[in-house]
C-alpha positions in Angstrom: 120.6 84.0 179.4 117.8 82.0 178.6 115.4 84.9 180.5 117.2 88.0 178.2 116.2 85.5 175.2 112.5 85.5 176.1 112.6 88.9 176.4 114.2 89.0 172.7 111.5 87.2 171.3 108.5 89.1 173.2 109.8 92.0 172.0 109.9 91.0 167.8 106.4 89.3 168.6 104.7 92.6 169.3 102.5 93.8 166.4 103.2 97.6 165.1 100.7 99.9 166.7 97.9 100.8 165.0 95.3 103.7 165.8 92.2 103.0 165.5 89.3 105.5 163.5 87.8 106.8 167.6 91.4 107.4 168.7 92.6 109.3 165.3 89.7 111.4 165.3 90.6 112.3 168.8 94.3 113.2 168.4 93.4 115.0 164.7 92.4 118.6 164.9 88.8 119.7 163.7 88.7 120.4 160.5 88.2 124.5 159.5 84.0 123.2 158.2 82.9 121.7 161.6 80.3 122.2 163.3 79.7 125.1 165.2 80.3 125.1 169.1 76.7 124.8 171.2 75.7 127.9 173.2 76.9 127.6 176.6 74.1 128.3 179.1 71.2 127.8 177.5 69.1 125.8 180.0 70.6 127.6 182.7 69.4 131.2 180.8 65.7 130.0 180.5 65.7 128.7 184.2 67.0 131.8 185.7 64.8 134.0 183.6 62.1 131.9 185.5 63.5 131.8 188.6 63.8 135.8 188.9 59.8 136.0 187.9 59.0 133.6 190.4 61.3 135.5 193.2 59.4 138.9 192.1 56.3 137.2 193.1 54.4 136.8 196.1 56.4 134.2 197.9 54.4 131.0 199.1 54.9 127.8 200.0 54.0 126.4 196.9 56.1 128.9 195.2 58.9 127.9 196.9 57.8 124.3 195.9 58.4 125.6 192.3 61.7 127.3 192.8 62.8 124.0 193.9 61.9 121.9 191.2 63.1 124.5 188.8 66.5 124.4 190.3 66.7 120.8 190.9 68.8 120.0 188.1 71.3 121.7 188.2 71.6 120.4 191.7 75.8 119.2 192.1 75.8 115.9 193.7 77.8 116.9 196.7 74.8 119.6 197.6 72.6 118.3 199.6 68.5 118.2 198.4 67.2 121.3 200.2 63.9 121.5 201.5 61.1 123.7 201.4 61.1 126.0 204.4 58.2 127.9 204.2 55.8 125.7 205.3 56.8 125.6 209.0 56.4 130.2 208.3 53.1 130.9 207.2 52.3 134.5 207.9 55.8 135.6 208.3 56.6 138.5 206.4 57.9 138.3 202.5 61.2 139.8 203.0 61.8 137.0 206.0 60.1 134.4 203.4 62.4 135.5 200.7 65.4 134.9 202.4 64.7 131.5 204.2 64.2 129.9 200.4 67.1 131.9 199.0 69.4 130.4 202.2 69.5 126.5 200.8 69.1 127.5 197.3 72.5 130.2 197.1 74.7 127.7 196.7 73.0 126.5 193.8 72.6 130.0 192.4 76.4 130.7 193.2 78.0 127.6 191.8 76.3 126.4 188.9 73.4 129.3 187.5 75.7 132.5 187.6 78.8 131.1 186.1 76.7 129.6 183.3 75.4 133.3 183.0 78.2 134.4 182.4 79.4 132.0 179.6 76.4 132.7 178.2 76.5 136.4 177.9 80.1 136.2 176.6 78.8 133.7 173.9 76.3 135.8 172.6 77.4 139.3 173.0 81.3 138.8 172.7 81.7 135.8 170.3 78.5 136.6 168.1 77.4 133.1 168.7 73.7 132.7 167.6 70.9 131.5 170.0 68.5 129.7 167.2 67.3 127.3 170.0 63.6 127.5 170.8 62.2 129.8 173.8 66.1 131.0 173.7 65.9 134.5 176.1 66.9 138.1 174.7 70.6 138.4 175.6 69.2 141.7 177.9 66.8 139.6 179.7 69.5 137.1 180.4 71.6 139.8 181.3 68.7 141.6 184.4 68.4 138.0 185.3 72.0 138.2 186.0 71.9 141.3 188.0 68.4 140.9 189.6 70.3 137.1 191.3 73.3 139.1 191.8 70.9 141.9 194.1 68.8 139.4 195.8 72.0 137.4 196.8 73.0 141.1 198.2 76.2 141.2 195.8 77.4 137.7 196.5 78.4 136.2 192.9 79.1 139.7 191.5 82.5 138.2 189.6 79.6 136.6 187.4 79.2 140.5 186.1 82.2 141.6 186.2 83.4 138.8 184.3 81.0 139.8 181.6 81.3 143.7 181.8 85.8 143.2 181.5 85.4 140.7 178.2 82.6 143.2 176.6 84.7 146.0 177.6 87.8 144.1 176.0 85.9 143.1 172.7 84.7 146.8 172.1 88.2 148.2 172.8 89.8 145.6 170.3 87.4 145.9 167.6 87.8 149.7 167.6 91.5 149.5 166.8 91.2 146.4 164.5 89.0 148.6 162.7 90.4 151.9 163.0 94.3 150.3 161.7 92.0 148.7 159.2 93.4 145.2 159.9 91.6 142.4 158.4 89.8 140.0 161.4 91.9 137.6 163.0 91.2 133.5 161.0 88.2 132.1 162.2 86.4 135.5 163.7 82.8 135.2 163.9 82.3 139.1 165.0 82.2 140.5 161.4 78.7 139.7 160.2 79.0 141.6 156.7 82.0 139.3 155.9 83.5 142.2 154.4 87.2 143.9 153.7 87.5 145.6 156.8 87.2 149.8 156.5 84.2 148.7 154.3 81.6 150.2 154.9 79.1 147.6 155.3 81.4 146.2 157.8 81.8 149.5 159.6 78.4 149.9 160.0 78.0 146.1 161.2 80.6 147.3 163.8 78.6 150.0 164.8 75.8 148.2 165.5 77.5 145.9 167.6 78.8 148.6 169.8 75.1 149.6 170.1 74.2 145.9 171.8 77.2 146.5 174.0 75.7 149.9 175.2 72.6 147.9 176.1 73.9 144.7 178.0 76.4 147.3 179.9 73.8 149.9 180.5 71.7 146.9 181.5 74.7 145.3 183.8 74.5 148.9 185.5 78.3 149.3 184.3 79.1 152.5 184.1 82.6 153.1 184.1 83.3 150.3 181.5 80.0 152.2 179.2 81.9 155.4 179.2 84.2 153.6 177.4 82.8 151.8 174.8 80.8 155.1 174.0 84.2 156.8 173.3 85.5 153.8 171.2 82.2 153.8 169.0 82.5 157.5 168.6 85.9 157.0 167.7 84.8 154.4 165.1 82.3 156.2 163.7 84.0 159.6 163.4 86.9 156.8 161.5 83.9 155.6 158.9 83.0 159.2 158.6 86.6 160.0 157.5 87.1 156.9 155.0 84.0 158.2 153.3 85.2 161.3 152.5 88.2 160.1 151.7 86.9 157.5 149.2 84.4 160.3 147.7 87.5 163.3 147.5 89.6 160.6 145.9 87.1 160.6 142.6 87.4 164.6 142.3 91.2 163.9 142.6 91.9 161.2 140.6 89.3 159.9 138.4 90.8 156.9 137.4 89.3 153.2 137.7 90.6 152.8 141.6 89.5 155.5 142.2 86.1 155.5 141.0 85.7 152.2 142.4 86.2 153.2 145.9 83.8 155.9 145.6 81.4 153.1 144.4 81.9 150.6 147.0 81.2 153.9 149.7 78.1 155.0 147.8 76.8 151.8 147.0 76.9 151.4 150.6 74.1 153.8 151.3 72.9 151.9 154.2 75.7 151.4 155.7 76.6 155.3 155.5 73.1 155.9 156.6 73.9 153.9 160.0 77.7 155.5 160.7 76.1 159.1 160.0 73.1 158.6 162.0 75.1 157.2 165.4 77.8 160.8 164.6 74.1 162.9 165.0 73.4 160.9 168.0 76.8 161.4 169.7 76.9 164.9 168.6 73.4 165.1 170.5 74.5 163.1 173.5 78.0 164.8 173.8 77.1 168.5 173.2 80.6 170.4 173.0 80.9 173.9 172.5 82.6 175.7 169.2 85.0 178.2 169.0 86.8 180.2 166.4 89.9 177.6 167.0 88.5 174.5 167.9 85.6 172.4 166.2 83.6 169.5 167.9 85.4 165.9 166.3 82.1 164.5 166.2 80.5 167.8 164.3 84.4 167.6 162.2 83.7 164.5 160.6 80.0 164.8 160.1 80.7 168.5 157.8 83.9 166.8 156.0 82.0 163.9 154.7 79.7 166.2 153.4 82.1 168.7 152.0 83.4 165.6 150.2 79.8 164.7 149.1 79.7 168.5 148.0 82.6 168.2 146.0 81.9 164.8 144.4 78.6 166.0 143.1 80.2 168.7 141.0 83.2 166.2 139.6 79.7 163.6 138.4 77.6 166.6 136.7 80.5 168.1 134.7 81.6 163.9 133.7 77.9 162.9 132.9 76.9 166.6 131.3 79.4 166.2 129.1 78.7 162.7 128.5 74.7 163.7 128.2 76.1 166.5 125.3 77.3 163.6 123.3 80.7 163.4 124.7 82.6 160.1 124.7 82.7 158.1 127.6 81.9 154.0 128.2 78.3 153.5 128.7 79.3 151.1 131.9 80.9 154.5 133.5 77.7 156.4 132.8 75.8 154.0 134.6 78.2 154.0 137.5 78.3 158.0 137.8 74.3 158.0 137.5 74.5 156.0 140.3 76.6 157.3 142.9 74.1 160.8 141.7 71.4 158.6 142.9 72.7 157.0 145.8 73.8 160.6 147.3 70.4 161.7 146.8 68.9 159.0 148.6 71.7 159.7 151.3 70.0 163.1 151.8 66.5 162.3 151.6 66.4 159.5 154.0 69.1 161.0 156.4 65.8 161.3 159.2 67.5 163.1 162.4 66.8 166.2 164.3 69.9 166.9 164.4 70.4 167.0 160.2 72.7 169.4 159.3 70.7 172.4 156.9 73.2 172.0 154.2 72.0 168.4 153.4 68.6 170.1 152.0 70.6 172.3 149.9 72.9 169.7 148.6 69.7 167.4 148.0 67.6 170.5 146.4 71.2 170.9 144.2 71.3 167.7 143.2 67.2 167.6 141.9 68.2 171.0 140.4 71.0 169.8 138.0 69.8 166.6 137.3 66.3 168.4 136.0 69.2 170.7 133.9 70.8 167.6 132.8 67.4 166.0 131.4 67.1 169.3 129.2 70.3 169.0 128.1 70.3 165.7 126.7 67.0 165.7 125.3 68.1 169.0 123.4 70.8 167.4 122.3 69.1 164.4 121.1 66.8 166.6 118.8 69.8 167.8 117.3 71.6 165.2 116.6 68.3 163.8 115.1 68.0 166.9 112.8 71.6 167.1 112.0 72.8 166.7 108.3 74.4 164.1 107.6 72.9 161.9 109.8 74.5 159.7 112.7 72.4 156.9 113.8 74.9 155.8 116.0 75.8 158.9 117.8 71.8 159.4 118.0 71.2 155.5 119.5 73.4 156.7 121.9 71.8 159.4 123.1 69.2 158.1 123.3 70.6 155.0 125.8 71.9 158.0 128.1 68.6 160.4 127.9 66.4 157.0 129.3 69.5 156.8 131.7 68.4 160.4 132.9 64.5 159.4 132.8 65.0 157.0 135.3 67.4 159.1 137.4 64.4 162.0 137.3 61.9 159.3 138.4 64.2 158.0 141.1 64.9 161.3 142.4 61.1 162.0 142.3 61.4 164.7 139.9 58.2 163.8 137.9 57.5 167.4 136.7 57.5 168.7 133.2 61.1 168.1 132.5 60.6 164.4 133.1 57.7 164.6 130.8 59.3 166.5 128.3 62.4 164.7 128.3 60.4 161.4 127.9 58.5 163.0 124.8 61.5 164.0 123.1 62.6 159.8 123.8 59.5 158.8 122.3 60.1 160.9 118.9 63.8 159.5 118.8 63.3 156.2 119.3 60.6 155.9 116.5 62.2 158.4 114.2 65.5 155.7 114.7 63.1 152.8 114.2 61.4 154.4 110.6 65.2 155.1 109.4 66.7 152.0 109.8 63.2 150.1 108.3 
C-alpha cells in the first residue's frame, strides 16, 4: 500500500513536458524559404578531375606520392593507409606502374569518389542545382572524370554511370510528357528556369535547352541507347512548341478577340524562345534526314511548314487590322501597338532565323512583310495629308494619325527599311505635326 502511494505521488510530481527550441526545430518541417540544399560532391568532383590528369601522366614515384595525398581524405577509417609502391619499381614499365598505384587506391576510388560522382552529376544535370562554388568543374568534365576512373578501374564501379545515365534518361522522359500534356511542374521543381506557365514558350525553349546538356553528359557517358532516347523526346518536344505556336498565331486569324490576341502575343513576344524551338526542328530535320512522299511528310519538316503557314496567315489578319487602322479607321491605340508588334517580332523571326537548313519561304515571307509595311507607310502618310487638307477640319482625327504614322516610322526603321518611303513618310510627319502645332496656337 504504502509502495502504490509513492508511486501516486511520483507520478503527480512530474513536470509537463516541454520541448525545447533545438528539439522543435528538429521535429518541425523546413519551412518552403530555406536554404537551398549544398551540392553533393563537390570536393570529391575537383579531386577526381585531378586525379584523372595525374593518372594520364607519366607515372612516377613522386606522382604516385601525389595521388596519395590527393586521395587521402577521403580515406574511410576502416581502409588501411596505403603506401606508395613505386619506389621499390623503378624502370618497370607504365602500364605495370599504373596498376601497382591503382591496386591500394581502388577501393578508395570504388567506395567513396565514384558514388559521390554520381550524386554529383544527378545534382547538377537532373535537379538543376547550381555549382556557384569556386574552381567548381564543368558538369562534362566531371562526367569524363567519371568514365576515364570507370576505364582505368577496367569497368569496375560502372553502376556509378549507370546510375547517372537511368535518372537523366528518367528526367528527360518525364519532362517531355509534363510538357507535352502541358501540366504545370510538380511544387517545389527547380527544373523550370524561365518560371513560366508551362506550354510557354519561354519555358519550352528553357526545356529545350536542357535536353541539349542531357545530349552532352550522355554522349559524354558514351550512353548510347539511353541518347537515342532523349533525342526522340526533344524532337517530340520541339515538334509540340512548334505546334502551340501555330496554334497560338492561327487562333488571331480565327478569333480576334482579346484571348486570343493575347496568346498570339505571349508567342511572338517570345521571339527568342521561338528562335531556339525552330532552330533545334532544323537541326533534327538535318540529323534525321527522312524521305518525302506524295502521302507521307517528315513530322519534323510537318511542324516546321505549319508554323509558318500560321506565320503566313497571321501576317495577312495584322496588315488588313493595322491598314485599316493606318486609313483612319477606329481601333484602340494600345491594339495598334500590339499588332505593330507582333509585325515586328515576325520579321525579326525571319531575319535572324540563321540555319542552312532555312526553309526558302521564310525570305519571301520576310521580303512580304518589308513590302507591305513600306505600302503601309504610304498609306498613312497619304492619309494624313488628307485629313490635314480636309474641310472642315478634324484635329483630333489628324493627332491621331499622326500617333499611328510615327508608329509606322519606327516599324520602317526597325525593319530596316530606311529608303524613300521612310523618308517621305517622316516628311509628311514633320508638316503634320507643325501644321497641328500653328492651328491650335
Amino acid at each position: 500500500m504504502k509502495r502504490k502511494e509513492q508511486e501516486t505521488r511520483n507520478r503527480a510530481a512530474q513536470p509537463p513536458r516541454v520541448l525545447l527550441p533545438s528539439a522543435v526545430s528538429e521535429k518541425m518541417p523546413m519551412r518552403a524559404g530555406r536554404a537551398p540544399v549544398p551540392l553533393r560532391g563537390a570536393k570529391e568532383a575537383r579531386d577526381a578531375v585531378t586525379l584523372v590528369r595525374l593518372l594520364r601522366g607519366t607515372i612516377t614515384p613522386l606522382r604516385g606520392d601525389e595521388v596519395l595525398a590527393l586521395l587521402e581524405p577521403h580515406r574511410p577509417r576502416l581502409v588501411p593507409k596505403p603506401v606508395n609502391p613505386l619506389a621499390a619499381m623503378l624502370g618497370q614499365p607504365q602500364g605495370r606502374l599504373l596498376e601497382a598505384l591503382l591496386r591500394p587506391t581502388a577501393p578508395i576510388i570504388l567506395d567513396v569518389l565514384l558514388p559521390r560522382l554520381r550524386d554529383h552529376l544527378i545534382d547538377r544535370v537532373v535537379h538543376n542545382k547550381g555549382g556557384a562554388e569556386d574552381g567548381l568543374p564543368g558538369a562534362l568534365e566531371v562526367a569524363t572524370a567519371l568514365r576515364a576512373l570507370v576505364a582505368l578501374l577496367r569497368g569496375a564501379g560502372r553502376g556509378a554511370v549507370l546510375s547517372v545515365v537511368s535518372a537523366i534518361e528518367a528526367a528527360a522522359r518525364a519532362d517531355a510528357d509534363r510538357l507535352v500534356r502541358g501540366e504545370a511542374p510538380a511544387m517545389g521543381a527547380e527544373d523550370d528556369a524561365a518560371g513560366a506557365t508551362a506550354g510557354a514558350m519561354d519555358s519550352l525553349a528553357h526545356a529545350l535547352l536542357r535536353f541539349e546538356a542531357r545530349r552532352l553528359m550522355l554522349e559524354t557517358l558514351g550512353a548510347t541507347i539511353a541518347l537515342r532516347d532523349v533525342v526522340y523526346q526533344s524532337r517530340r518536344l520541339t515538334r509540340h512548341a512548334l505546334r502551340r505556336a501555330a496554334e497560338a498565331m492561327d487562333g488571331f486569324g480565327a478569333d480576334r478577340g482579346i484571348k486570343a490576341l493575347h496568346a498570339s502575343l505571349a508567342t511572338l513576344a517570345s521571339v527568342d524562345g521561338l528562335l531556339v524551338v525552330a532552330m533545334r526542328n532544323l537541326d533534327d530535320q538535318e540529323e534525321h534526314r527522312e524521305e518525302a512522299n506524295a502521302f507521307v511528310e517528315p513530322a519534323d519538316r510537318k511542324a516546321m511548314n505549319d508554323c509558318l503557314s500560321a506565320a503566313w496567315r497571321l501576317s495577312d489578319t495584322l496588315f488588313d487590322l493595322v491598314g485599316k487602322a493606318a486609313n483612319g479607321g477606329d481601333l484602340d491605340e494600345l491594339l495598334f501597338e500590339a499588332l505593330l508588334r507582333q509585325l515586328r517580332s515576325l520579321h525579326q523571326f525571319c531575319t535572324d532565323l540563321d540555319h542552312a537548313g532555312r526553309p526558302p519561304v521564310l525570305d519571301t515571307l520576310e521580303r512580304r512583310l518589308a513590302e507591305r509595311s513600306r505600302a503601309l507607310a504610304g498609306i498613312a502618310g497619304e492619309r494624313l495629308v488628307g485629313i490635314l487638307l480636309a474641310r472642315p477640319a478634324d484635329p483630333a482625327k489628324a493627332r491621331r494619325l499622326l500617333a499611328r504614322g510615327q508608329s509606322l516610322a519606327q516599324l520602317l526603321y526597325d525593319m530596316g527599311q530606311d529608303g524613300d518611303e521612310l523618308e517621305a513618310l517622316a516628311l509628311r510627319l514633320v508638316v503634320a505635326r507643325d501644321a497641328l502645332n500653328h492651328a491650335a496656337a
